[in-house]
N, C-alpha and C positions, 0 to 999 in steps of 0.2 A: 502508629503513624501520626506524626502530627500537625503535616499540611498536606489538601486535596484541594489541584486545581481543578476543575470542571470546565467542560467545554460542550457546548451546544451547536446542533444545525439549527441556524438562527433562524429560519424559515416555519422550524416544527415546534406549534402551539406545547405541543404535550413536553417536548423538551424543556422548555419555560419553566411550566409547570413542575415537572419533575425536579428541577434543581432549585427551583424553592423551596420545595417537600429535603432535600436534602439538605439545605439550609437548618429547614426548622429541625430538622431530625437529629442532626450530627454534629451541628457548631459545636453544641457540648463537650466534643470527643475531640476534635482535631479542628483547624485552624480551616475553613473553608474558601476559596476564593475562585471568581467565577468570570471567565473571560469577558472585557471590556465589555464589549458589543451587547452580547447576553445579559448582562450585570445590569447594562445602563436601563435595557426594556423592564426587568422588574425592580429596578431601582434597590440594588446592592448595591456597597460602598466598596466592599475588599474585591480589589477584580486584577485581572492582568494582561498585558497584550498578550495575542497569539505567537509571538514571534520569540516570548520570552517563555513559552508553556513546556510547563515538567523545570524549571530550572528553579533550585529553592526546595522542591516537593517531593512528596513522599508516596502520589498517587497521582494518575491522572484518569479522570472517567469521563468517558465520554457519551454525551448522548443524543444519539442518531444515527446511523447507517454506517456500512463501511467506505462510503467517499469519507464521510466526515473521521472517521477513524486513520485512512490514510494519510489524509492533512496534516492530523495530529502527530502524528508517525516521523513527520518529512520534518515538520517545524522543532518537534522535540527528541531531535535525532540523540544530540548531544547528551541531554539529561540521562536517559535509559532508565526512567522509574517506569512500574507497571502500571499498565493500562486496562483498565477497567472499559468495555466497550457494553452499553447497552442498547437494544436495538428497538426501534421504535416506531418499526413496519415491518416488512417481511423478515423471518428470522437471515440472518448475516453469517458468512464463512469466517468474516475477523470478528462483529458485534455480535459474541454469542448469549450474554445476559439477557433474558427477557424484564420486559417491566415487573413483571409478576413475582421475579425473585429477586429483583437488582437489591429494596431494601438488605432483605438476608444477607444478601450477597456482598454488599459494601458493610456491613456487621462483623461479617467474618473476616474480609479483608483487612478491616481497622485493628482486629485484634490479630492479625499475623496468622489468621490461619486461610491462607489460599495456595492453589500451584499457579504457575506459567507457562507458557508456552514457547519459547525463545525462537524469533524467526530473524533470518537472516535480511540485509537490507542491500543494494547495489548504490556504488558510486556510479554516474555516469557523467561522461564528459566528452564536447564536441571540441575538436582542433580543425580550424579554417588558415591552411597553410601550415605554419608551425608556431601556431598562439593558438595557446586555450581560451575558448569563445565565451563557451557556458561551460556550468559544469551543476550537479546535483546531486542529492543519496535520499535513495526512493525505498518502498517496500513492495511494492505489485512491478510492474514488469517497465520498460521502453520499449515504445515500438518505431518504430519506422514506417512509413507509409505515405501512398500517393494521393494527391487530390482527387476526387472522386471523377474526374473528366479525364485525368493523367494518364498515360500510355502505361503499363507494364515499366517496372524501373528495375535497374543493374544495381545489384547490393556485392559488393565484393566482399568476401568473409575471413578472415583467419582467428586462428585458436593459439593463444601465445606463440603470435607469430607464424604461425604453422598455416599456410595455405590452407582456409576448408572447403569454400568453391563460392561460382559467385550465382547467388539468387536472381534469375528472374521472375517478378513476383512483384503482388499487390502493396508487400512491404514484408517488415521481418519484424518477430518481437523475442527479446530477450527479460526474462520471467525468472524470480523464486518463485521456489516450491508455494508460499504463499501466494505469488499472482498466479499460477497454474489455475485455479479454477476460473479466473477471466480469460479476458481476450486470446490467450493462449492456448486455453478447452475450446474455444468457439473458432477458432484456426485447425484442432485436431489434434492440440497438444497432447500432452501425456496430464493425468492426476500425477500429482506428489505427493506424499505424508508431511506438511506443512514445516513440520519440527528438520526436517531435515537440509541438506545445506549444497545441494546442486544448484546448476544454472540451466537453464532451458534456454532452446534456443529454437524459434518455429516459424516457418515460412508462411505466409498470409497467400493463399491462391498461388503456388507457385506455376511457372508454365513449365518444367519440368514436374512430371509425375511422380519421378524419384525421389525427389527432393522432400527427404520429410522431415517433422522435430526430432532433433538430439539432446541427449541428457549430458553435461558436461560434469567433469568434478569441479570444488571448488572453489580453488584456488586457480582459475585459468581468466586468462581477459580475452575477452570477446571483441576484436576490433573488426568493424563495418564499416566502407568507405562508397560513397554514394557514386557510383560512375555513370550516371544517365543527366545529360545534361537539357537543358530547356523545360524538364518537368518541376511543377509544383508540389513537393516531400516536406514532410513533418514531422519532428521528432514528439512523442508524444509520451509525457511519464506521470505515471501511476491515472493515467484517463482522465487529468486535472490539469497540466500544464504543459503549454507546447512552446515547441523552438524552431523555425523554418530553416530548413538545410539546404545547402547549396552543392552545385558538382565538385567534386575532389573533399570535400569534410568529412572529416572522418569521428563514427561513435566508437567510443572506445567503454565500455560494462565489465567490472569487474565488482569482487566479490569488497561490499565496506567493513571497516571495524564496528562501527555501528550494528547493534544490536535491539530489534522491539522487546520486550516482555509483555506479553499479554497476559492475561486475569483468565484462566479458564473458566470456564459456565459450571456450577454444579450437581447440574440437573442433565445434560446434556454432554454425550462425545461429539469428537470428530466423525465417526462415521455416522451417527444419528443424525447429523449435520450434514453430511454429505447424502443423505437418500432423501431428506426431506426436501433440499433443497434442489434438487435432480431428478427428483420423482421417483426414484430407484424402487422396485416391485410394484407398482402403479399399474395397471392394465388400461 
């Protein structure tokens, strides 16, 4: 490999830190460059905007949390080099390197010996009338949802096309198998095995009882068109960026060409990751 951009949560001392250890560690190997913002606080020279990150590169590591890992996700959709996530508080469901092995870890990836993880990403895109408003390609979920004072709102649903019914409800979030351990598990979604390439779809507090998450195949688009008028809705994706919806707009989620590659952990599975972070056999 012979260029790794780096990207920091500009907020975390230890992040700083860490990617100047990867400076003095690695420049000899591969060509280092260290996003703007992060670059300028320890005063490195080779840096790059976030908006141009993975483009040029042959790695991207990340270091900090899984918001900050989503970021990098959304911004370096197009590139699709792997991503090195290391986690630099609680262990993470995307940032699964701990400090403790990230050296090792980015050793062995510089010499070509790592696996990935391939997870799917959603395009999503709002139409007010018949113009596309916004549009975006995310990797955790969109949700839908009312101001916290706002009545109960009408989600009208179809599945390519196909009438699926209309949610009464706090809101609706549409989720990969990747965002199923957010906002989607804490709504009563289903888990996913990450690696795979379903769409979730799950109702926030619905007022019908019946109304629960479905598992969709892949290839289907999810259109939601907001039919409650006078309330205050927010489109909300990957829990970083929002869009305010209006009556008749309609979300249209479908599955993107875009693809992540993530850096597996080598010390660490998916399901080791799933109980620790779950508590799972805890008493």
């Amino acid at each position: 490999m012979k260029t790794v951009h780096v990207v920091c949560k500009r907020e975390k001392e230890d992040a700083l830190r860490i990617a100047q250890d990867v400076v003095m560690r690695f420049s000899g190997q591969c060509d280092i460059m260290i996003e703007e913002e992060a670059a300028r606080q320890i005063g490195y020279a080779r840096t790059f905007e976030m908006e141009q990150v993975g483009k040029g590169a042959d790695l991207i590591v990340v270091l900090g949390g899984d918001g900050t890992l989503l970021s990098v996700s959304r911004h370096g959709k197009g590139a699709e080099v792997p991503i090195l996530g290391v986690n630099l508080g609680s262990l993470g469901f995307l940032t699964e390197t701990s400090i403790e092995e990230f050296a090792a870890t980015l050793a062995n990836v510089l010499r070509g010996d790592f696996s990935v993880s391939k997870r799917i990403m959603l395009d999503v895109r709002v139409k007010r009338e018949s113009d596309t408003i916004f549009d975006i390609t995310i990797l955790n979920d969109a949700v839908i949802t009312k101001d916290a004072l706002a009545r109960i709102i009408d989600i009208e649903t179809y599945v390519n096309e196909e009438y699926l019914t209309t949610y009464k409800a706090d809101g609706l979030i549409v989720s990969t198998p990747t965002g199923a351990t957010g906002y989607s598990m804490a709504a009563g979604g289903p888990l996913i095995y990450p690696s795979l390439t379903n769409i979730i779809v799950t109702p926030i507090c619905p007022h019908t009882l019946t109304n629960r998450p479905i598992i969709l195949p892949e290839f289907v688009v999810v259109r939601a068109v907001l039919k409650s008028k006078d309330e205050k809705v927010i489109l909300t994706l990957d829990g970083q960026v929002g869009f305010p919806l209006e009556y008749g707009d309609e979300v249209t989620v479908k599955r993107s060409d875009h693809i992540v590659h993530l850096v597996k952990s080598s010390s660490r599975g998916y399901f080791e990751i799933l109980r620790t972070k779950l508590k799972w056999g805890e008493r």
